[in-house]
mmCIF file of the C-alpha atoms, coordinates in Angstrom:
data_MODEL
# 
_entry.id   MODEL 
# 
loop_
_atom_site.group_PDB 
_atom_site.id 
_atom_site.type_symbol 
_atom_site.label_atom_id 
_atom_site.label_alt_id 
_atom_site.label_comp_id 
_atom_site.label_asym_id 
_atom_site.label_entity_id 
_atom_site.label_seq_id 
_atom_site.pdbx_PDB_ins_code 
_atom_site.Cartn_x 
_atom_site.Cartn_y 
_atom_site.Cartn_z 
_atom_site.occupancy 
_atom_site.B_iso_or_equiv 
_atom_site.pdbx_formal_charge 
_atom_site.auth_seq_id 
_atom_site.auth_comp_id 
_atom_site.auth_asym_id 
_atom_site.auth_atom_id 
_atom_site.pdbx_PDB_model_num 
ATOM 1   C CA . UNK A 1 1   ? 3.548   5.637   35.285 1.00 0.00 ? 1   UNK A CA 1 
ATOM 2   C CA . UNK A 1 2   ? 1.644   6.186   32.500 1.00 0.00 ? 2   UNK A CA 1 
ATOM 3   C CA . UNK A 1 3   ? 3.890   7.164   28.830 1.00 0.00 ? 3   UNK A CA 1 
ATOM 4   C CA . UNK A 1 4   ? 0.766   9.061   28.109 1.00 0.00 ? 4   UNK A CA 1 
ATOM 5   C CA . UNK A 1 5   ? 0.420   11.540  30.373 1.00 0.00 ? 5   UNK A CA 1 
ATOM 6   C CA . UNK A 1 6   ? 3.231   10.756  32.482 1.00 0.00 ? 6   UNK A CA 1 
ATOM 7   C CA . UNK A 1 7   ? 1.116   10.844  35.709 1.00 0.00 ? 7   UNK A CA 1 
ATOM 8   C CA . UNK A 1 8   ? 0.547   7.413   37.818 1.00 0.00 ? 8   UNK A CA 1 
ATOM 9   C CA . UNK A 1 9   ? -1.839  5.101   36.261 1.00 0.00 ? 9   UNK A CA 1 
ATOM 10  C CA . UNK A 1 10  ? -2.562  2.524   39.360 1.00 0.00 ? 10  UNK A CA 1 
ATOM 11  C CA . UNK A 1 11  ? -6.022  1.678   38.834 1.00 0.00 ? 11  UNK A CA 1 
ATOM 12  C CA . UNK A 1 12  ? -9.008  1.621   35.896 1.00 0.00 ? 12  UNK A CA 1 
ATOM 13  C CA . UNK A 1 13  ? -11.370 3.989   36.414 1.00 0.00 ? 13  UNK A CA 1 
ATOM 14  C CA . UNK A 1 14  ? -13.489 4.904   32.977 1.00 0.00 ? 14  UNK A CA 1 
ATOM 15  C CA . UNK A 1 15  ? -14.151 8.281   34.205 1.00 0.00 ? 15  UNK A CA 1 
ATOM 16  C CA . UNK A 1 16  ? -10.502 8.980   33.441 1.00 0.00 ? 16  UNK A CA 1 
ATOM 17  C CA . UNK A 1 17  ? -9.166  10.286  30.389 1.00 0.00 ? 17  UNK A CA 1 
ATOM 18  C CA . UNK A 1 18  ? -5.628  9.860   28.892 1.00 0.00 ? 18  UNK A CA 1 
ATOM 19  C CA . UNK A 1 19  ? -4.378  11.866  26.543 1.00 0.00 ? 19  UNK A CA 1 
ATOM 20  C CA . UNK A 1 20  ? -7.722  12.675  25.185 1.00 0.00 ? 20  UNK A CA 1 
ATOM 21  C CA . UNK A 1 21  ? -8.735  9.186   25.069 1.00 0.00 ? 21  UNK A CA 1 
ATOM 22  C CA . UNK A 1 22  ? -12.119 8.398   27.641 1.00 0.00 ? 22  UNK A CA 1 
ATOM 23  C CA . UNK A 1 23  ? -11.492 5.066   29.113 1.00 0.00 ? 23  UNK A CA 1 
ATOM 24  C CA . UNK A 1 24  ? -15.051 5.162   29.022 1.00 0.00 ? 24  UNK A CA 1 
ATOM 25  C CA . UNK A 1 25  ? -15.846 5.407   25.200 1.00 0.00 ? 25  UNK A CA 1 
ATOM 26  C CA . UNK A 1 26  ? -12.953 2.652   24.721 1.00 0.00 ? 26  UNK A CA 1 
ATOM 27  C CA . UNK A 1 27  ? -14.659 0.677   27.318 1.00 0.00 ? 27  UNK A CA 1 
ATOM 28  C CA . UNK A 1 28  ? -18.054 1.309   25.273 1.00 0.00 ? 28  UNK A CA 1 
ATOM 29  C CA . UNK A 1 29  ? -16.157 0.039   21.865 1.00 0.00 ? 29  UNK A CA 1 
ATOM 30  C CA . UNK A 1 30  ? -14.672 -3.049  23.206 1.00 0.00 ? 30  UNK A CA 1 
ATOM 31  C CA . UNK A 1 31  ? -17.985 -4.001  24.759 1.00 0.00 ? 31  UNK A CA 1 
ATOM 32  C CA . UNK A 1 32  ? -19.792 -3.455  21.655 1.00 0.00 ? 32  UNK A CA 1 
ATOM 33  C CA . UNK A 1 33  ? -16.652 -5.859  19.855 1.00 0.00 ? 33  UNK A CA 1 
ATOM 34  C CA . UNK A 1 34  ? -15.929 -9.437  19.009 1.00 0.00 ? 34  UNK A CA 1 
ATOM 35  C CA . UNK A 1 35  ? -12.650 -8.732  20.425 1.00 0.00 ? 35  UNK A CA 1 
ATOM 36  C CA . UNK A 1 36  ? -11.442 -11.419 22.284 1.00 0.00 ? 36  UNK A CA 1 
ATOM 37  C CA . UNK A 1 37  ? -11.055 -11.376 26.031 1.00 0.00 ? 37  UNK A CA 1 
ATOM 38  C CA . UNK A 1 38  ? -7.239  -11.590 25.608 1.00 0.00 ? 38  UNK A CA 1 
ATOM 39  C CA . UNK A 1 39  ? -7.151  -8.727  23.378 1.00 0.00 ? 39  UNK A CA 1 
ATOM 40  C CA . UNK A 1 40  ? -9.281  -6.530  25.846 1.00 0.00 ? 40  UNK A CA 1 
ATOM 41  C CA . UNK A 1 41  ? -6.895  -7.616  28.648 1.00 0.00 ? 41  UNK A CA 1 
ATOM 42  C CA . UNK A 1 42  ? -4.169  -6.367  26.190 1.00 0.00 ? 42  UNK A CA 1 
ATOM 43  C CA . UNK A 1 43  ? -5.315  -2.861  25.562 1.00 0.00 ? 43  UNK A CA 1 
ATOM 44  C CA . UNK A 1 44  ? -6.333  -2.383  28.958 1.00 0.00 ? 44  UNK A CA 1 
ATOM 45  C CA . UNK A 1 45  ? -2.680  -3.086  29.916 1.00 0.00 ? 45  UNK A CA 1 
ATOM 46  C CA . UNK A 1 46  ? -0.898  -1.421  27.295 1.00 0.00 ? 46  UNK A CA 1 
ATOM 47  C CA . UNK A 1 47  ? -3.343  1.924   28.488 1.00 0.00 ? 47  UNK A CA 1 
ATOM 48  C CA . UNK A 1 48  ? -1.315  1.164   31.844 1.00 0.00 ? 48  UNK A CA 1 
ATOM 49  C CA . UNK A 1 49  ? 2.216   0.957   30.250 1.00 0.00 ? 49  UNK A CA 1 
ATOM 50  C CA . UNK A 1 50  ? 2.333   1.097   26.557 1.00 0.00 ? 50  UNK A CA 1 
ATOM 51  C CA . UNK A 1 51  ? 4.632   -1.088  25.034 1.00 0.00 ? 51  UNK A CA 1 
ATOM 52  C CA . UNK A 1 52  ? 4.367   -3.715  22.125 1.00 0.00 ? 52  UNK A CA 1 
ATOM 53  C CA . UNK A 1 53  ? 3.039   -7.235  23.346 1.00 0.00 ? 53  UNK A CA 1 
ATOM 54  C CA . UNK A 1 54  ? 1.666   -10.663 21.976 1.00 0.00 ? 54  UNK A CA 1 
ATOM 55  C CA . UNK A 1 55  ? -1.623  -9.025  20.770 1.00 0.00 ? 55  UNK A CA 1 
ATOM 56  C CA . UNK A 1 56  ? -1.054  -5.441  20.077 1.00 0.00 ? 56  UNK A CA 1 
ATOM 57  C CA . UNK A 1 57  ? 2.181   -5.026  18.055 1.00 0.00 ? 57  UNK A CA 1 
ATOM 58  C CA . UNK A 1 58  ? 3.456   -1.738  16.211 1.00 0.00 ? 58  UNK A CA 1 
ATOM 59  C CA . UNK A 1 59  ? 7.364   -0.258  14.857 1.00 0.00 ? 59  UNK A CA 1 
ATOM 60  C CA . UNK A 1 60  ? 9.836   0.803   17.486 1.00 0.00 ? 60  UNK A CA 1 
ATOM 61  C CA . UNK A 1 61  ? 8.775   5.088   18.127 1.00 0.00 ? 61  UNK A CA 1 
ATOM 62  C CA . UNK A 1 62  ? 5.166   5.023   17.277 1.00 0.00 ? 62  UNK A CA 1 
ATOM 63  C CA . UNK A 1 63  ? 3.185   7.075   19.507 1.00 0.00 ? 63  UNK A CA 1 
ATOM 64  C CA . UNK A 1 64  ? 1.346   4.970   21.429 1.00 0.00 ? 64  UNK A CA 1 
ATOM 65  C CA . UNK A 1 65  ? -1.947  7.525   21.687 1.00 0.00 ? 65  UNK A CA 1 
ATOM 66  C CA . UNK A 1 66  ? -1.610  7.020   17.397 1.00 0.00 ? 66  UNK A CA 1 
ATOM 67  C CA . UNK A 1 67  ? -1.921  2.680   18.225 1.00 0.00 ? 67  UNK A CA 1 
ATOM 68  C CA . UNK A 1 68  ? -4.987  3.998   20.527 1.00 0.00 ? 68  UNK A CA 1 
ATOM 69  C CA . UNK A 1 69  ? -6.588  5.808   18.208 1.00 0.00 ? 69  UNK A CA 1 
ATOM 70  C CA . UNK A 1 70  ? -6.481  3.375   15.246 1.00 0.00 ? 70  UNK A CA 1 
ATOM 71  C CA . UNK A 1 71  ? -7.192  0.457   17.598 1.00 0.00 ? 71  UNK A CA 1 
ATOM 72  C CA . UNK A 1 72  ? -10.633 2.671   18.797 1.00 0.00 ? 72  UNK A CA 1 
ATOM 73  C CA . UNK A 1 73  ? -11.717 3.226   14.828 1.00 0.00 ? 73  UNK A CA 1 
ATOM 74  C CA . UNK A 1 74  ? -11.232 -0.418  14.089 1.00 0.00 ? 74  UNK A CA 1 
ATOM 75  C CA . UNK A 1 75  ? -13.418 -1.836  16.859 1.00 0.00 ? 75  UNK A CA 1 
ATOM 76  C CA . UNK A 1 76  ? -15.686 1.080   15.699 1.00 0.00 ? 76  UNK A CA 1 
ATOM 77  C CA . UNK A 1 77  ? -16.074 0.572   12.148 1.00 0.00 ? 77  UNK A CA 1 
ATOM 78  C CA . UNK A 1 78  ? -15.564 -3.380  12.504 1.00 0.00 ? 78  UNK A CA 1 
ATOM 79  C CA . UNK A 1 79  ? -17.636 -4.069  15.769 1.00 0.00 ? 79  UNK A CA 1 
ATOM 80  C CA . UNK A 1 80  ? -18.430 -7.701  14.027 1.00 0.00 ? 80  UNK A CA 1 
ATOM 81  C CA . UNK A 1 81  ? -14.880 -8.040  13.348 1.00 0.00 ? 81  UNK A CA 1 
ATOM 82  C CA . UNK A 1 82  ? -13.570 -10.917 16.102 1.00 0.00 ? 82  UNK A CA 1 
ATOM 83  C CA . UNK A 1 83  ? -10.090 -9.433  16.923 1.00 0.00 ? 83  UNK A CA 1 
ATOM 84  C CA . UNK A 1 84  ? -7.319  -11.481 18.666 1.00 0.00 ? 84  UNK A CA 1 
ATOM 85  C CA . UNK A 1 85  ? -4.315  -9.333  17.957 1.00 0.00 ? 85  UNK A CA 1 
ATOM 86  C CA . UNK A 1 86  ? -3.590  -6.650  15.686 1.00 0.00 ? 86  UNK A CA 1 
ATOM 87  C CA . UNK A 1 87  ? -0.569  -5.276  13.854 1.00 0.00 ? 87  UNK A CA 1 
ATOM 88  C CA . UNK A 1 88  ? 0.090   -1.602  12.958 1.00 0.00 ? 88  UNK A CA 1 
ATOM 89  C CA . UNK A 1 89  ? 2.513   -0.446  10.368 1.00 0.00 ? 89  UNK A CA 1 
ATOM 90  C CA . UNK A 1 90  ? 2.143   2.912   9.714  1.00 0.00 ? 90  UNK A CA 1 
ATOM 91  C CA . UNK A 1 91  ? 3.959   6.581   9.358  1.00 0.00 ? 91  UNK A CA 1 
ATOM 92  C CA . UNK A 1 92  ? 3.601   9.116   11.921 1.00 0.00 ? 92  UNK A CA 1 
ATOM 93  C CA . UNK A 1 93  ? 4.389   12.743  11.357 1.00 0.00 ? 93  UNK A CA 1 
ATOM 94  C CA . UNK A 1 94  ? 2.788   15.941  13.545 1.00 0.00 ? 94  UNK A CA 1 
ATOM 95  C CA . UNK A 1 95  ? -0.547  15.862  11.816 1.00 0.00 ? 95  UNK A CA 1 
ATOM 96  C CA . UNK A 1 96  ? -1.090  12.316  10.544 1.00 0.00 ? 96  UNK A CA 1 
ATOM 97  C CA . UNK A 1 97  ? -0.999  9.029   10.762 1.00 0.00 ? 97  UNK A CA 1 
ATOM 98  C CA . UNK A 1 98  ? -0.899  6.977   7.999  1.00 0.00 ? 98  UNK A CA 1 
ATOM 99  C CA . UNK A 1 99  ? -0.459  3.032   7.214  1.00 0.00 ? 99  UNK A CA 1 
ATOM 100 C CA . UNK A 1 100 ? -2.262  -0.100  7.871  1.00 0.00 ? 100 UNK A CA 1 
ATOM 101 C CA . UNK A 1 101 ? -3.350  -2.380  10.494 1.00 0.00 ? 101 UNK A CA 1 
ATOM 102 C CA . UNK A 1 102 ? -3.501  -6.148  10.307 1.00 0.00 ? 102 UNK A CA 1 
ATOM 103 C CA . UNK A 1 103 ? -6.291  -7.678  12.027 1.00 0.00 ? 103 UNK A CA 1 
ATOM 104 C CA . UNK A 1 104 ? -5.906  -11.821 13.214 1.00 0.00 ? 104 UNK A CA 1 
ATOM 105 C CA . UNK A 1 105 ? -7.562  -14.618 13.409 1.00 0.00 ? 105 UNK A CA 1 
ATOM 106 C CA . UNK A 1 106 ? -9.234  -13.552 10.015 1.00 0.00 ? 106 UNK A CA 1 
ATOM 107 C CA . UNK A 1 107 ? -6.292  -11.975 8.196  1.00 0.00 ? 107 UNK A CA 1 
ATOM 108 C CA . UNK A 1 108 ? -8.089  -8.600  7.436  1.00 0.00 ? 108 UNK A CA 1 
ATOM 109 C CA . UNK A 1 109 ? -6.023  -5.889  6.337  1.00 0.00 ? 109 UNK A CA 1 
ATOM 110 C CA . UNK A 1 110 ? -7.401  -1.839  6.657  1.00 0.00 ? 110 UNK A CA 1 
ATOM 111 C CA . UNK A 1 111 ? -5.504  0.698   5.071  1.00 0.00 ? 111 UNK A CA 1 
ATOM 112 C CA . UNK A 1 112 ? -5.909  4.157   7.097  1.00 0.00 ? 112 UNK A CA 1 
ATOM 113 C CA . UNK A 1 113 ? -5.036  8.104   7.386  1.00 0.00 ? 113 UNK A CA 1 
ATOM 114 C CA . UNK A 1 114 ? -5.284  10.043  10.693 1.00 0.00 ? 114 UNK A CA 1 
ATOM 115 C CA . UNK A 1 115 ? -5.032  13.524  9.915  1.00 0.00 ? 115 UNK A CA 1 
ATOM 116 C CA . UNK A 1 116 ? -6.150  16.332  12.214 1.00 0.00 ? 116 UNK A CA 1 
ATOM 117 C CA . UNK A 1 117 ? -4.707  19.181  9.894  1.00 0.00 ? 117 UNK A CA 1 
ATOM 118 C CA . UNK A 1 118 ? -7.940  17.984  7.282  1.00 0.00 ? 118 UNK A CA 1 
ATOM 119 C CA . UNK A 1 119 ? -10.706 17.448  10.216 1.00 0.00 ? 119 UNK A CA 1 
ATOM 120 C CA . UNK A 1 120 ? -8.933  21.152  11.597 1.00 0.00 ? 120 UNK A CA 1 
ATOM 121 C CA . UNK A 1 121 ? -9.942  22.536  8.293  1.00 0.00 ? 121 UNK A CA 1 
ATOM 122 C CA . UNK A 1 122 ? -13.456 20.269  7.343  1.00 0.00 ? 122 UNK A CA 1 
ATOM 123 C CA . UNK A 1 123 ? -14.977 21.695  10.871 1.00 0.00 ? 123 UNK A CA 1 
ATOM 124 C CA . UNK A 1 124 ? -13.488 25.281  10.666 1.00 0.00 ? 124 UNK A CA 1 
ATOM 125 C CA . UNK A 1 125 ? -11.242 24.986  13.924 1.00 0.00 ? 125 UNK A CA 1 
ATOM 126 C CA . UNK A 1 126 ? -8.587  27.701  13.800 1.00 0.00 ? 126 UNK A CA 1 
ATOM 127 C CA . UNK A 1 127 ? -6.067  29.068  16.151 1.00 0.00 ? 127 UNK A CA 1 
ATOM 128 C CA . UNK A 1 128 ? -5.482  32.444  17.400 1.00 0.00 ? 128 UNK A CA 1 
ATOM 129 C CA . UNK A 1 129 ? -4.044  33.388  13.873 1.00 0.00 ? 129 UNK A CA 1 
ATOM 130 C CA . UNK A 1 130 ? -6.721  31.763  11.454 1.00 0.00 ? 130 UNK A CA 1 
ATOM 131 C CA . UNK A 1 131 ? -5.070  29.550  10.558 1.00 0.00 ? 131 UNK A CA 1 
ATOM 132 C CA . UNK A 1 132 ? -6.075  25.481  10.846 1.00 0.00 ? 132 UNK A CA 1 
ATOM 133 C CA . UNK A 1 133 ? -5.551  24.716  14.729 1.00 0.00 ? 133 UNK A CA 1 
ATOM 134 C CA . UNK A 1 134 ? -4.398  20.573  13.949 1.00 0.00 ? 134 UNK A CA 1 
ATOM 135 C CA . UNK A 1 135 ? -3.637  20.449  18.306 1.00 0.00 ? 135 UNK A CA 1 
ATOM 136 C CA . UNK A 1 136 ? -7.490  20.779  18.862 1.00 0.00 ? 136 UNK A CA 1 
ATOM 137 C CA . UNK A 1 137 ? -9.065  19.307  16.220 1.00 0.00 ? 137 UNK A CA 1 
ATOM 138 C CA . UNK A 1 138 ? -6.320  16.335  17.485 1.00 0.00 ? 138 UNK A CA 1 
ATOM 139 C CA . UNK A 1 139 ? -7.555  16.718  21.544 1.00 0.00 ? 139 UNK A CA 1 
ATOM 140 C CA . UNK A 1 140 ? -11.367 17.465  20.194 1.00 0.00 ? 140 UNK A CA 1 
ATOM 141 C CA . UNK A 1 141 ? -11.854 14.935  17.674 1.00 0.00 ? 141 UNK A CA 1 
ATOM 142 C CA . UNK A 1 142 ? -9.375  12.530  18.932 1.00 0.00 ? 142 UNK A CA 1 
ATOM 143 C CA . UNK A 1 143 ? -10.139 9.051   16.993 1.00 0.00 ? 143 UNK A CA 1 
ATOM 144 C CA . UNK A 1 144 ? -12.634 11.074  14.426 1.00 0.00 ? 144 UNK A CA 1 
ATOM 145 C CA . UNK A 1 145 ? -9.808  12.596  12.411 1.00 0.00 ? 145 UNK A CA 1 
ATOM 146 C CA . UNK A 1 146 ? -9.610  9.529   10.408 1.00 0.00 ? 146 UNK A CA 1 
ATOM 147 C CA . UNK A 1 147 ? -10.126 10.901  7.134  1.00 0.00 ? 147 UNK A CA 1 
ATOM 148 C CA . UNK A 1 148 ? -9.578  7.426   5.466  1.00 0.00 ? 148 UNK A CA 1 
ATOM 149 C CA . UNK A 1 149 ? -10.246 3.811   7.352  1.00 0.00 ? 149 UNK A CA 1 
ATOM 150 C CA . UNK A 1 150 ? -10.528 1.205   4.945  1.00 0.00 ? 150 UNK A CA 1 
ATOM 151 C CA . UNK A 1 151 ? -10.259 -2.467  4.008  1.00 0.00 ? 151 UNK A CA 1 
ATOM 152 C CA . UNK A 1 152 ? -7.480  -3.687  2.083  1.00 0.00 ? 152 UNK A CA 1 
ATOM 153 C CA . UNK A 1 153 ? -9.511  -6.336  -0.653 1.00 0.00 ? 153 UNK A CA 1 
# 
């Protein structure tokens, strides 16, 4: 089962799409990376069955679509960036999703905010009422609502 979607997640197929999230444009990302092969194998899995492991490792109740979506603006922001394991601490509330992520071997540190409330308003997606429609912007824009993604000097 998949905590994503809650539907069976068996096989890898990047046609499919979880939550939003095109196993083919993460596919795309991590082939374009210096992630390591252990890291890949780690994201792939956690996809599968998201929970905390050696190389991906996050606070007890944090969506794990939010981990996802950080992960996917790291690798692409920081393509050159060799990545062995990462660690996300970070705030989640309905529209955002703000904190930083530790990057190993090199000890880099990004400081970030998610927030599909601001992408809702900067491209003019509203709801049936006018006002800023944060659930689309969120399933539309997916990893792009990063309004902030930046290193920690």
């Amino acid at each position: 089962m998949s905590y994503f979607s809650l539907s069976p997640v068996e096989f890898w197929d990047e046609t499919r799409t979880i939550d939003n999230i095109k196993i083919s444009a993460l596919q795309e990302l991590l082939n374009a990376s210096r992630a390591t092969d252990a890291f890949k194998s780690a994201l792939t899995n956690f996809l599968k069955t998201p929970t905390a492991n050696a190389n991906i490792r996050y606070q007890v109740g944090t969506p794990a679509v939010k981990i996802v979506r950080t992960i996917m603006k790291l690798l692409e922001e920081f393509p050159l960036l060799p990545i062995e394991s990462v660690s996300i601490k970070a705030n989640s509330g309905c529209s955002t999703f703000a904190g930083e992520i530790h990057v190993e071997p090199e000890n880099k540190k990004f400081k970030f905010l998610w927030d599909c409330q601001w992408r809702a308003l900067e491209n003019d997606v509203k709801n049936n009422w006018g006002m800023p429609d944060q659930i689309k912007a969120a399933q539309d824009f997916g990893y792009q609502c990063f309004k902030l993604f930046e290193e920690v000097k």
